[in-house]
NUBA-875270 format. One record per residue (C-alpha): chain; x, y, z; residue in one letter. Coordinates in steps of 0.5 Angstrom, whole numbers, always signed. Layout:
SITE / A / X / Y / Z / A
...
//
This chain:
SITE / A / +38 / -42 / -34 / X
SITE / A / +38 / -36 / -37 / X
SITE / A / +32 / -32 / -39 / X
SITE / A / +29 / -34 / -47 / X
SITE / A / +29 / -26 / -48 / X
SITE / A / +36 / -23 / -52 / X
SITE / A / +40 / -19 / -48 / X
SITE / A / +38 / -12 / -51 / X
SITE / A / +45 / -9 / -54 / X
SITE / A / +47 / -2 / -57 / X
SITE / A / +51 / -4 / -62 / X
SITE / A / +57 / -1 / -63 / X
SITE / A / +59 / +7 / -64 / X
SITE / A / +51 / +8 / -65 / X
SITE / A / +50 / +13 / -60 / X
SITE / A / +57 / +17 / -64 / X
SITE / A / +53 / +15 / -71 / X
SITE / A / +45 / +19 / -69 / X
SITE / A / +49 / +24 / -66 / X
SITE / A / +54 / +26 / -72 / X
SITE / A / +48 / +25 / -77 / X
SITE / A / +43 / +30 / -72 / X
SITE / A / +49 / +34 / -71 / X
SITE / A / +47 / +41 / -69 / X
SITE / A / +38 / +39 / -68 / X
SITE / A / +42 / +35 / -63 / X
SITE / A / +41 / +38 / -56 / X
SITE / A / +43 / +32 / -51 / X
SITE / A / +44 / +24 / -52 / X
SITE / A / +43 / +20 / -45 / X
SITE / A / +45 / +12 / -45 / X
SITE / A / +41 / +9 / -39 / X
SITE / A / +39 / +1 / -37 / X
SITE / A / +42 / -1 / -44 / X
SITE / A / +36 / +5 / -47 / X
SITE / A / +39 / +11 / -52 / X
SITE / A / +35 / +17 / -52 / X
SITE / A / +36 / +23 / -56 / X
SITE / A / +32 / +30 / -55 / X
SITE / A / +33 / +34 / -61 / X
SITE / A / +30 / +42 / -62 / X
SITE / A / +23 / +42 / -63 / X
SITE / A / +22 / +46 / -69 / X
SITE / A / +28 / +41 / -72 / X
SITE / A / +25 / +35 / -70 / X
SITE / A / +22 / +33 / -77 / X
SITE / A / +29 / +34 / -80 / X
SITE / A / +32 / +29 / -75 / X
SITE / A / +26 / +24 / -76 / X
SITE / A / +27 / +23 / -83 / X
SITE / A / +34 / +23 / -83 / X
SITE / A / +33 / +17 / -78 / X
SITE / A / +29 / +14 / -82 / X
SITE / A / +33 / +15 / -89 / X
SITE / A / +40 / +15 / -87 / X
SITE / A / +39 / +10 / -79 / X
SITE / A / +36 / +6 / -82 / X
SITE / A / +29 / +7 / -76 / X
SITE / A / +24 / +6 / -81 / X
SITE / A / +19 / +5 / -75 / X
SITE / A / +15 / +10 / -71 / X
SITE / A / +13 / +5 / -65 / X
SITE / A / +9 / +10 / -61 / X
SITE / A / +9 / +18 / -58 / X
SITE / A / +8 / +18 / -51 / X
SITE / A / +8 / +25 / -47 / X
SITE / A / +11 / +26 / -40 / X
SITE / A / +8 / +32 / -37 / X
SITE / A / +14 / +36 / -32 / X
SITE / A / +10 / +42 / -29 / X
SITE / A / +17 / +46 / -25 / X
SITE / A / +19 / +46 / -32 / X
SITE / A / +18 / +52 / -36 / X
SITE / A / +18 / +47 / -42 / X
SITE / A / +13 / +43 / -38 / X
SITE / A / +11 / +37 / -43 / X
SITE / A / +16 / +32 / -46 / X
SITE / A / +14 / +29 / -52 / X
SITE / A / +17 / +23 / -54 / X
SITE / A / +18 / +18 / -59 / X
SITE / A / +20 / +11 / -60 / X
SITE / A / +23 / +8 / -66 / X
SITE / A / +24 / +1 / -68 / X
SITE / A / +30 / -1 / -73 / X
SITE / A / +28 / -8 / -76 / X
SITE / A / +35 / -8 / -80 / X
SITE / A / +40 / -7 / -74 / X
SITE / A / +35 / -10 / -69 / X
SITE / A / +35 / -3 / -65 / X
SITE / A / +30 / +1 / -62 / X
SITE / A / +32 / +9 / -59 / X
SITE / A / +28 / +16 / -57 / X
SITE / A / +28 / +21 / -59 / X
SITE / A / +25 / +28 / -55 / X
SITE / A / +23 / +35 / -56 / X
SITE / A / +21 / +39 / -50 / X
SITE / A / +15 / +45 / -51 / X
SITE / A / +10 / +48 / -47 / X
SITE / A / +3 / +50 / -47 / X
SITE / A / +2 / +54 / -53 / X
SITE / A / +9 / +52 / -57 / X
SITE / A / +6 / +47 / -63 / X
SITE / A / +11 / +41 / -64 / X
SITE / A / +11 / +40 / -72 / X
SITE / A / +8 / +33 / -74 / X
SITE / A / +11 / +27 / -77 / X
SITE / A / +5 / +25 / -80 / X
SITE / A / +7 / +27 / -88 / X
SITE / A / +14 / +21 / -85 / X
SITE / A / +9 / +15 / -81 / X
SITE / A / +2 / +15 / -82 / X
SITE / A / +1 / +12 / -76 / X
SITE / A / +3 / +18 / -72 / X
SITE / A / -5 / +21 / -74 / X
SITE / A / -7 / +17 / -68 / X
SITE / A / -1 / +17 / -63 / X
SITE / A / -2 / +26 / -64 / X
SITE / A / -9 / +26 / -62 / X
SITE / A / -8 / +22 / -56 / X
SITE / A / -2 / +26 / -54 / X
SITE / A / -6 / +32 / -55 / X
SITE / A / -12 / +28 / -51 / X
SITE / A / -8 / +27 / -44 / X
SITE / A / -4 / +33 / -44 / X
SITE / A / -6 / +38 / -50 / X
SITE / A / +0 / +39 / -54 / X
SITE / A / -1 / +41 / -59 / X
SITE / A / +2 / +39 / -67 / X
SITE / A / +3 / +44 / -72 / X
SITE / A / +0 / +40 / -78 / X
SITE / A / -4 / +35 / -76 / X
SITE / A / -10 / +35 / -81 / X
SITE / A / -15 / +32 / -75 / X
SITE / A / -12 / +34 / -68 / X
SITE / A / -19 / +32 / -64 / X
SITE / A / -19 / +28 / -58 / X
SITE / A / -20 / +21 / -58 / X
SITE / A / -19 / +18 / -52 / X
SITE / A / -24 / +23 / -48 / X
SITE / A / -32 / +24 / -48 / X
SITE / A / -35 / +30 / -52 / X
SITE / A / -34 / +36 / -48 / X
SITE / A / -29 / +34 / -43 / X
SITE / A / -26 / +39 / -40 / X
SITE / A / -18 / +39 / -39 / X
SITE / A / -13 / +33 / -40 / X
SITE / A / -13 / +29 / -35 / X
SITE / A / -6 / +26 / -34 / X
SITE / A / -3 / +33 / -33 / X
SITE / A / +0 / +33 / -26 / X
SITE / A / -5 / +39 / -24 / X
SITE / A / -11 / +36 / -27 / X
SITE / A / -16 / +34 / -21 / X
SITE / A / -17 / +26 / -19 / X
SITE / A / -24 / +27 / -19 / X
SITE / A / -24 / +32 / -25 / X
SITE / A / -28 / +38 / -27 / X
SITE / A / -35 / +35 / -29 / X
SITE / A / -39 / +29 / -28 / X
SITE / A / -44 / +26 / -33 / X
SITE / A / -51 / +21 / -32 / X
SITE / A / -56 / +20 / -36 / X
SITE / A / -63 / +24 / -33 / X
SITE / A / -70 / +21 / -34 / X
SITE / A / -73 / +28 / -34 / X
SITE / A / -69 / +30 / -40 / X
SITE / A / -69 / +24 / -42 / X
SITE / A / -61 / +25 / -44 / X
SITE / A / -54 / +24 / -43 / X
SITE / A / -53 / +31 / -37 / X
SITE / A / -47 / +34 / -34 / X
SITE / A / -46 / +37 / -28 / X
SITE / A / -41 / +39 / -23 / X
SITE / A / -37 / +35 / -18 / X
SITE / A / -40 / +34 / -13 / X
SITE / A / -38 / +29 / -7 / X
SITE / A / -40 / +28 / +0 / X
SITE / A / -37 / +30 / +6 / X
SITE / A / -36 / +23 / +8 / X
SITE / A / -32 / +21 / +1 / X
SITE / A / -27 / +28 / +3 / X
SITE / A / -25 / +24 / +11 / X
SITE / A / -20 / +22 / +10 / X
SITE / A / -14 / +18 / +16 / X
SITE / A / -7 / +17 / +14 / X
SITE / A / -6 / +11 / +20 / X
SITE / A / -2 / +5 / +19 / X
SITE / A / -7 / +0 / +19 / X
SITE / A / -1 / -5 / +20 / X
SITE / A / +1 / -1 / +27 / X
SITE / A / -8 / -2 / +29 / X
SITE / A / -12 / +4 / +29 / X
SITE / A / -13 / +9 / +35 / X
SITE / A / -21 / +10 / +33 / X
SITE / A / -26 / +6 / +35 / X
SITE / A / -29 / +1 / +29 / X
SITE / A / -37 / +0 / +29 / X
SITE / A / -36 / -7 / +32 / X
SITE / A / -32 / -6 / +37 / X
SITE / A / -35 / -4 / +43 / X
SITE / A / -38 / -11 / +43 / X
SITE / A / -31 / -14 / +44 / X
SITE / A / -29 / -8 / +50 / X
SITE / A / -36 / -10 / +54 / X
SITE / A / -34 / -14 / +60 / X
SITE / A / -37 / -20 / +59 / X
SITE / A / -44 / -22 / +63 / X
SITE / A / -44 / -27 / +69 / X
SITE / A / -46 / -33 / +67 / X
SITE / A / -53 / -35 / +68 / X
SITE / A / -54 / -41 / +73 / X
SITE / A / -58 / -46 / +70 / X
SITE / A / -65 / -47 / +72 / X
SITE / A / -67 / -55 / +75 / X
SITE / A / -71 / -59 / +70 / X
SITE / A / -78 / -60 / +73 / X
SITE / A / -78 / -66 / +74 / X
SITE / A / -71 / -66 / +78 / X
SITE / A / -73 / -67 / +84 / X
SITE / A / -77 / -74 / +87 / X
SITE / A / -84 / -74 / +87 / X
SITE / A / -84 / -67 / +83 / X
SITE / A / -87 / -70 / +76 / X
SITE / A / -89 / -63 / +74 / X
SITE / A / -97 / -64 / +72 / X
SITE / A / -98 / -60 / +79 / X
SITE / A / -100 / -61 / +87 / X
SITE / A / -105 / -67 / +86 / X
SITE / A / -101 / -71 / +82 / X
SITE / A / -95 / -70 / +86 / X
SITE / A / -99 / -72 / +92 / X
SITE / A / -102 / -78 / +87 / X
SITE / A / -96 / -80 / +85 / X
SITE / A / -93 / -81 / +92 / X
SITE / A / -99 / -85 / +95 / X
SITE / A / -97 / -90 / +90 / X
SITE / A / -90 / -90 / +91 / X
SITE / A / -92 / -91 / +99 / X
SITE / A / -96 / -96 / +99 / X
SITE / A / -92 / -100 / +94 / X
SITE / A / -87 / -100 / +99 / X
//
């Protein structure tokens, strides 16, 4: 049985259409696993995206996600998924920039963008050149940074807790003790080469067994309320007899 979704399919000749309209805004068009993906010069980039709009029929802005390349000059990727309600079809498009060159916004084409720039800018910050309101969305006030560069600490820069002296939210430094900086790279599959707390039990060799000690009253004539009974005990049995 064949799956319920429909086979995603470029329609014919669409990668030559998007590419005659761009035409030199045009930088690269890759088709990979049944997806179109267009990168277009930076500072064209909201000339291309009315022209899909207008003319290709993509009148939706998905999403703006970015990819962040640090061996790159142009180390950030900036792209954006377009939806066409009329053909069925989606495509990407993508600019590159770096730290300081601004991309223009494509908010005066889709509102929408507002939001999808200021988490762009957020994570990796990139800035859009016409954003009316390019603040972080997705961080805590005063953060430092952007967290998803690939150069960005896993433990960040500062940490945050709430003082009873200042009777405030507070930051300070990272700080992390030395036992979460110890770190082993074994298989745990392969077993470890170190000692578990626990483990010494089981290498211990295993202690005699104790023989059992006899009952008091095992023994005839023993009845364990000491010597007198005893000897009581045994007269009596004696004499019946």
């Amino acid at each position: 049985m064949g799956h319920s979704a429909p086979k995603v399919v470029n329609p014919d000749g669409i990668a030559q259409e998007i590419a005659g309209l761009l035409g030199s805004m045009l930088v690269e068009t890759v088709e990979q696993a049944d997806e179109l993906s267009f990168t277009v010069a930076r500072e064209k980039l909201a000339d291309a995206m009315l022209l899909l709009r207008d003319r290709a029929g993509y009148q939706q802005l998905m999403e703006v996600a970015g990819v962040d390349y640090p061996e790159r000059p142009d180390r950030f990727e900036v792209c954006y998924h377009l939806l066409s309600v009329t053909r069925n079809h989606r495509v990407r498009v993508k600019v590159s920039t770096d730290e300081d060159s601004p991309v223009p916004t494509v908010t005066h084409i889709w509102p929408v963008a507002g939001w999808l720039e200021r988490e762009v800018f957020d994570m990796y910050g990139v800035i859009f050149e016409g954003n009316g309101d390019l603040r972080r969305i997705l961080t805590d006030y005063g953060f430092k940074g952007h967290p998803q560069r690939k150069d960005f600490p896993l433990t960040g820069y500062v940490e945050l807790r709430y003082s009873e002296e200042d009777k405030r939210v507070v930051y300070e430094p990272v700080r992390l003790a030395q036992d979460f900086r110890s770190f082993d790279f074994m298989s745990p599959w392969e077993g470890a080469q170190y000692v578990l707390p626990g483990d010494e039990k089981a290498a211990a060799p295993a202690a005699p067994a104790a023989a059992p000690t006899p009952k008091t009253t095992d023994k005839p004539g023993v009845s364990g309320a000491g010597e007198p009974t005893d000897s009581e005990a045994n007269k009596k049995s004696e004499d019946k007899a």
